[in-house]
Structure formats: C-alpha cells, structure tokens
DRENKE-354486 format. One line per field, with one value per atom (N, C-alpha, C): chain; residue in three letters; residue number from 1; atom name; y, x, z. Coordinates in Angstrom, 3 decimals, always signed. Example, Ala and Ser with C-alpha at 12.3 -4.5 7.8 and 13.67 -1.06 7.14 Angstrom:
BEGIN
chain = c(A,A,A,A,A,A);
res = c(ala,ala,ala,ser,ser,ser);
n = c(1,1,1,2,2,2);
atom = c(N,CA,C,N,CA,C);
c2 = c(-5.690,-4.500,-3.300,-2.250,-1.060,+0.030);
c1 = c(+13.190,+12.300,+13.200,+12.850,+13.670,+12.900);
c3 = c(+7.800,+7.800,+7.800,+7.080,+7.140,+7.870);
This chain:
BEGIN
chain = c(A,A,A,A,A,A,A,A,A,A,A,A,A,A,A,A,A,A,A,A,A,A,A,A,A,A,A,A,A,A,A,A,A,A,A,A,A,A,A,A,A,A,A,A,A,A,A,A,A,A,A,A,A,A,A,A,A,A,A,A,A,A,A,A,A,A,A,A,A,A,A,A,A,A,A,A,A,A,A,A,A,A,A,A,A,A,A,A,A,A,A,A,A,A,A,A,A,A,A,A,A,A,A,A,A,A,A,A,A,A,A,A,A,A,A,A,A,A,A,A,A,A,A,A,A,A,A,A,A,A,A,A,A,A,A,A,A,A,A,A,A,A,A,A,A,A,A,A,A,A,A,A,A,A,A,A,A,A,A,A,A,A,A,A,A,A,A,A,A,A,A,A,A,A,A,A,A,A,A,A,A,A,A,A,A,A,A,A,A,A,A,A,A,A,A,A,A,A,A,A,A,A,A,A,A,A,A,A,A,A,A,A,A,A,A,A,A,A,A,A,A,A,A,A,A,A,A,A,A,A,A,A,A,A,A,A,A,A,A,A,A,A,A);
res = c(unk,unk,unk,unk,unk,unk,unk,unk,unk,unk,unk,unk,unk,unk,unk,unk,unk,unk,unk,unk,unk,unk,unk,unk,unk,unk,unk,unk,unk,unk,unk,unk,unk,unk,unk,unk,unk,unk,unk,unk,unk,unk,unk,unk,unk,unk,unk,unk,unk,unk,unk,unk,unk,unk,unk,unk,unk,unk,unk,unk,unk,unk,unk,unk,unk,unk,unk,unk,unk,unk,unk,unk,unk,unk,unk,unk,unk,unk,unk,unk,unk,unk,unk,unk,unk,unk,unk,unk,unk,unk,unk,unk,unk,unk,unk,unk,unk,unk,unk,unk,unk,unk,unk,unk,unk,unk,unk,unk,unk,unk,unk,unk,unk,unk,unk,unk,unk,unk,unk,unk,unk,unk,unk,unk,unk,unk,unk,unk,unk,unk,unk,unk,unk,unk,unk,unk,unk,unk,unk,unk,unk,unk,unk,unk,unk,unk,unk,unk,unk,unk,unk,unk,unk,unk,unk,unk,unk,unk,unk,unk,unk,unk,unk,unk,unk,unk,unk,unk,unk,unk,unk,unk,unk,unk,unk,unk,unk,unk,unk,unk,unk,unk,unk,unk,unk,unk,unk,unk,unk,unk,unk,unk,unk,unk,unk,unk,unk,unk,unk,unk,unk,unk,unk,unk,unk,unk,unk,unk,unk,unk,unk,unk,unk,unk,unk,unk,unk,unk,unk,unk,unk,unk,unk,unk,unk,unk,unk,unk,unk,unk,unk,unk,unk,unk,unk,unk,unk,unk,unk,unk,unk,unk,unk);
n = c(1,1,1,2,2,2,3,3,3,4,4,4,5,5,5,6,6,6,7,7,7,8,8,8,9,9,9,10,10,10,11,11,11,12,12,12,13,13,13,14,14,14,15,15,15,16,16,16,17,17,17,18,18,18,19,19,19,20,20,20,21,21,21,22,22,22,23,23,23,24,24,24,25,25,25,26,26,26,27,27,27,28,28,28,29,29,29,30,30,30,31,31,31,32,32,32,33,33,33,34,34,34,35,35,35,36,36,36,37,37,37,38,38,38,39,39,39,40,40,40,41,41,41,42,42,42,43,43,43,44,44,44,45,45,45,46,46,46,47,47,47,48,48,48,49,49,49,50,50,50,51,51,51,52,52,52,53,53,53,54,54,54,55,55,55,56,56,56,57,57,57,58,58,58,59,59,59,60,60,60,61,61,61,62,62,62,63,63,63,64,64,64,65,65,65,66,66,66,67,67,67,68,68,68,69,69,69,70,70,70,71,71,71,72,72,72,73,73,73,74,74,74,75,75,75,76,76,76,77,77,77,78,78,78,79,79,79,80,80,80,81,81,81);
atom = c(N,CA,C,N,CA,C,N,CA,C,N,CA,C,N,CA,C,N,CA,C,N,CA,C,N,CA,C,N,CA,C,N,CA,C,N,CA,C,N,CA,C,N,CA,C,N,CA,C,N,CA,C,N,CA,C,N,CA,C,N,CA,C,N,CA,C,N,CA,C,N,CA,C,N,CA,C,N,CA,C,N,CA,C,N,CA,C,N,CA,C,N,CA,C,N,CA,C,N,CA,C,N,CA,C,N,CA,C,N,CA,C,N,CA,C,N,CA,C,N,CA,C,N,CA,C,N,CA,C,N,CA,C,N,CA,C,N,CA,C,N,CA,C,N,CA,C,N,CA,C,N,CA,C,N,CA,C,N,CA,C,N,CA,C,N,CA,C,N,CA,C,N,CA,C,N,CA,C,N,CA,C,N,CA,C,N,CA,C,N,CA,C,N,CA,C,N,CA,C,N,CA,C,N,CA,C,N,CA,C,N,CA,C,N,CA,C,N,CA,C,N,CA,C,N,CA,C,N,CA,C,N,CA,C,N,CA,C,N,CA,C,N,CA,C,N,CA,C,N,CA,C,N,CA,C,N,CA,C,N,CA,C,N,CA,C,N,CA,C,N,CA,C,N,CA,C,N,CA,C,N,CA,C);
c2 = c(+30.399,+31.824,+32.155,+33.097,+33.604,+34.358,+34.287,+34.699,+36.516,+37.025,+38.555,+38.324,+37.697,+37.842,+37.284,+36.728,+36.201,+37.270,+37.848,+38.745,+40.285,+40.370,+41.278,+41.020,+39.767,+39.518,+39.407,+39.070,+38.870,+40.375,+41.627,+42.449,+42.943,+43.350,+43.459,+42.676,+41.270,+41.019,+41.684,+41.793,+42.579,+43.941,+44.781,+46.153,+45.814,+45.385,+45.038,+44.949,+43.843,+43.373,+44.852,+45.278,+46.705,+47.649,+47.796,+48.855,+48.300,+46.956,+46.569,+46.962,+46.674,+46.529,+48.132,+48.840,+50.418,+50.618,+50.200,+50.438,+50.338,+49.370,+48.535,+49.197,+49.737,+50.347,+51.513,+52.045,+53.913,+53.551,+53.052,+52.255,+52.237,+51.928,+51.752,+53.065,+53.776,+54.885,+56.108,+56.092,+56.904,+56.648,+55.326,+55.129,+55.457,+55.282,+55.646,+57.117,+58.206,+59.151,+59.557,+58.945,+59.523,+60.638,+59.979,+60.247,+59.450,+60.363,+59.507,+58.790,+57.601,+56.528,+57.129,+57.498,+57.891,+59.174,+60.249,+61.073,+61.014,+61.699,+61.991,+61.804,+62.719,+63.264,+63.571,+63.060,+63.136,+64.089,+63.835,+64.114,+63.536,+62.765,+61.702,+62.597,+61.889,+62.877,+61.764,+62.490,+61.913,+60.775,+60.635,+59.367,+58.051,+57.858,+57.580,+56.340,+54.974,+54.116,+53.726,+53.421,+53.357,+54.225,+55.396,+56.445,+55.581,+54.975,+54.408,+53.281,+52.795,+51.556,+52.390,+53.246,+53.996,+54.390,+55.288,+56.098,+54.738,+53.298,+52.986,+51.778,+51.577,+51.212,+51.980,+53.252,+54.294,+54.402,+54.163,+53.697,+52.916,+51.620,+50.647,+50.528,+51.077,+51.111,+51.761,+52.895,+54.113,+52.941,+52.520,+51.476,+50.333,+49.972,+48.563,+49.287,+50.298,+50.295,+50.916,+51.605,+52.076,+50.838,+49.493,+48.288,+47.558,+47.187,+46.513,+47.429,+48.423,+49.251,+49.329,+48.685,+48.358,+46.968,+46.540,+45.151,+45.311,+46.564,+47.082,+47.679,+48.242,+48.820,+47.735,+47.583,+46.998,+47.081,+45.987,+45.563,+46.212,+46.540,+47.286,+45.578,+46.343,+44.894,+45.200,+45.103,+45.729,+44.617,+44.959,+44.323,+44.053,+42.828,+42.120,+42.800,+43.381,+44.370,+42.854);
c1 = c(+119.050,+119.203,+118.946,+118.164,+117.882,+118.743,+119.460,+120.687,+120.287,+119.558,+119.682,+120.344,+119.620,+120.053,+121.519,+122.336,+123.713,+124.325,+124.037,+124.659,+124.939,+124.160,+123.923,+125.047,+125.170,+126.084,+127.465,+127.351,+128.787,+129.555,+128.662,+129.007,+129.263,+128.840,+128.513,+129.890,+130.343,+131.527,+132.911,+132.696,+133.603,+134.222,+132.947,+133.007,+133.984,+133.427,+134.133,+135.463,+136.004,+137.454,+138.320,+137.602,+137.872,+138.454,+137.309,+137.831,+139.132,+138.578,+139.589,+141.194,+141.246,+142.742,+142.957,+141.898,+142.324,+142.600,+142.083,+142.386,+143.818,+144.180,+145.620,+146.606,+146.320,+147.249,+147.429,+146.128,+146.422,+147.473,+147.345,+148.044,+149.649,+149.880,+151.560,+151.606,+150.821,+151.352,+151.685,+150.406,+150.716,+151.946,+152.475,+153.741,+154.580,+154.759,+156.021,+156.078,+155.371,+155.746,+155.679,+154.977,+155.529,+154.117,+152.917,+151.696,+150.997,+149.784,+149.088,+148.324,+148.343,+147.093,+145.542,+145.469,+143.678,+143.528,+144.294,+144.203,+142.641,+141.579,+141.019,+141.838,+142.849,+143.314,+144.878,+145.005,+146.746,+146.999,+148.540,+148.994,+150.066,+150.515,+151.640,+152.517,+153.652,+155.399,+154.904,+155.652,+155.956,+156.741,+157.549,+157.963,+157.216,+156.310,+155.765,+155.213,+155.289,+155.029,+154.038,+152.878,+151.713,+150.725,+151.153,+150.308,+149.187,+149.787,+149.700,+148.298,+148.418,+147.652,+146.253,+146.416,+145.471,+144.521,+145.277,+144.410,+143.499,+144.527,+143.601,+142.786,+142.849,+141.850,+140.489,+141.085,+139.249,+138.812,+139.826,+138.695,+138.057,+138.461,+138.008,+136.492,+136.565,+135.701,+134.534,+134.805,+133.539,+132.662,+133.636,+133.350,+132.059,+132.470,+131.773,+130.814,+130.596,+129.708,+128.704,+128.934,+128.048,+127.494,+128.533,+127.786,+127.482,+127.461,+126.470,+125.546,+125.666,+124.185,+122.731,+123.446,+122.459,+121.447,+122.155,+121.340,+120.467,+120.544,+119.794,+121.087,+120.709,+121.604,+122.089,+123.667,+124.391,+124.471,+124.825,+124.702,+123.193,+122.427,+121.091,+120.511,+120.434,+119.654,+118.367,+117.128,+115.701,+115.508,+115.116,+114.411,+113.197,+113.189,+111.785,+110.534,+109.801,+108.764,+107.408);
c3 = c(+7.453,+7.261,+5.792,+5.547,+3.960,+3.453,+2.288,+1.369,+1.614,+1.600,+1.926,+3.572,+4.735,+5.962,+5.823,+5.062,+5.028,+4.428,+3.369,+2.690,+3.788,+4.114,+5.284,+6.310,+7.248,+8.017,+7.406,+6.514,+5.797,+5.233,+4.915,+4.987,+6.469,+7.347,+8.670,+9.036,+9.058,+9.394,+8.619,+7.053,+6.639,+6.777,+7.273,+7.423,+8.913,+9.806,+11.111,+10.867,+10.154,+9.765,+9.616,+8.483,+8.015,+9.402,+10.189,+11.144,+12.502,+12.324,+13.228,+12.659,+10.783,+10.264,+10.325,+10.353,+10.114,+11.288,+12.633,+14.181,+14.060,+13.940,+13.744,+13.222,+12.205,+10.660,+11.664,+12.287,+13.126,+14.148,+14.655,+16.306,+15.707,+14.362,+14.489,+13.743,+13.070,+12.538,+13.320,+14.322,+15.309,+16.140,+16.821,+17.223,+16.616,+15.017,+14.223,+14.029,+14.202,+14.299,+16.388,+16.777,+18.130,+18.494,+18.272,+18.378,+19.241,+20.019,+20.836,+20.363,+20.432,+19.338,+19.706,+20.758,+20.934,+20.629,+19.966,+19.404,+17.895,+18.541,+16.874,+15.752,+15.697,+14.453,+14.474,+13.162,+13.167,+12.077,+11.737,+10.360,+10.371,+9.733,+9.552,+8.923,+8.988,+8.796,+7.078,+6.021,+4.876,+4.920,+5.718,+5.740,+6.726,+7.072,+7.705,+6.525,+7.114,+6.140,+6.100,+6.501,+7.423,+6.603,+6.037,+5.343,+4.136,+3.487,+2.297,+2.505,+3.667,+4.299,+4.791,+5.514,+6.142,+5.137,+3.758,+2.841,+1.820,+2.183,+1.353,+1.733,+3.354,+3.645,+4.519,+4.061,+4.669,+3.209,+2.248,+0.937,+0.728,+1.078,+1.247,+1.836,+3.157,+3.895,+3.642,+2.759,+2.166,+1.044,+0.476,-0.321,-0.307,+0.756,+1.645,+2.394,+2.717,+3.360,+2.101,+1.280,+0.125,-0.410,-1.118,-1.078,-0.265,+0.884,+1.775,+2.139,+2.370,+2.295,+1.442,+0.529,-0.384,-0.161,+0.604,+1.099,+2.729,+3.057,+4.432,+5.332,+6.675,+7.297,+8.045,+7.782,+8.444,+9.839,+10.376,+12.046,+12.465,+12.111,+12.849,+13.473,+15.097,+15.651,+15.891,+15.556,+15.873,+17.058,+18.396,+19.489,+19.893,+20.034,+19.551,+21.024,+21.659,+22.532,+22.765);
C-alpha cells in the first residue's frame, strides 16, 4: 500500500472512531436528560455531564476531517466498470 493510500485509511478509520465515540457520548446524554436518542436534535439541561464530551468531540471531528481532507476524500470507494 502507498503512504498517501495509508494515510488516507488511517484518517478514514479515525474519522469513523470519532463518530462512533460521538454516537456513544449522544446515547448517554440523551438518556441523562430523558431524551429520545434518535432524535436529530437536542438541548441538554446544564447539568448534564455529557455536554462537555459532545462539544468537544464535534470539534474534533471538524478538525479531522479538514486534515484528512487534505490527503483526498475520505472513505470515497471509486468502482472499477
């Protein structure tokens, strides 16, 4: 595999990680206030501990995808015709 095609997957697996831990982080925040997890859109109670995790892993994520983007579009599978 050529160091661009690794760099690529390795972002591509990170970004993944990412949404899975943010899936995760939503799933108990929404329980701790007494929200439907498949809800679009929330708004967390201030006490809500979960807040903190959320805001800063969709930073995270804006993040990673601005730098692995730079190495081509992540996960894109072109099919070979």
């Amino acid at each position: 595999m050529k160091k661009a095609e690794q760099l690529v997957k390795q972002g591509e697996q990170f970004i993944l990680g990412l949404v899975w831990s943010y899936r995760r982080c939503w799933e108990a925040a929404c329980r701790h206030d007494g929200i439907d997890p498949n809800t679009p859109f929330a708004c967390f109670s201030r006490e809500n501990p979960y807040r903190p995790f959320l805001d800063r892993l969709s930073q995270e994520y804006q993040e990673a995808l601005t730098a692995y983007l730079v190495w081509g579009y992540v996960g894109l599978r072109i099919s070979q015709r």
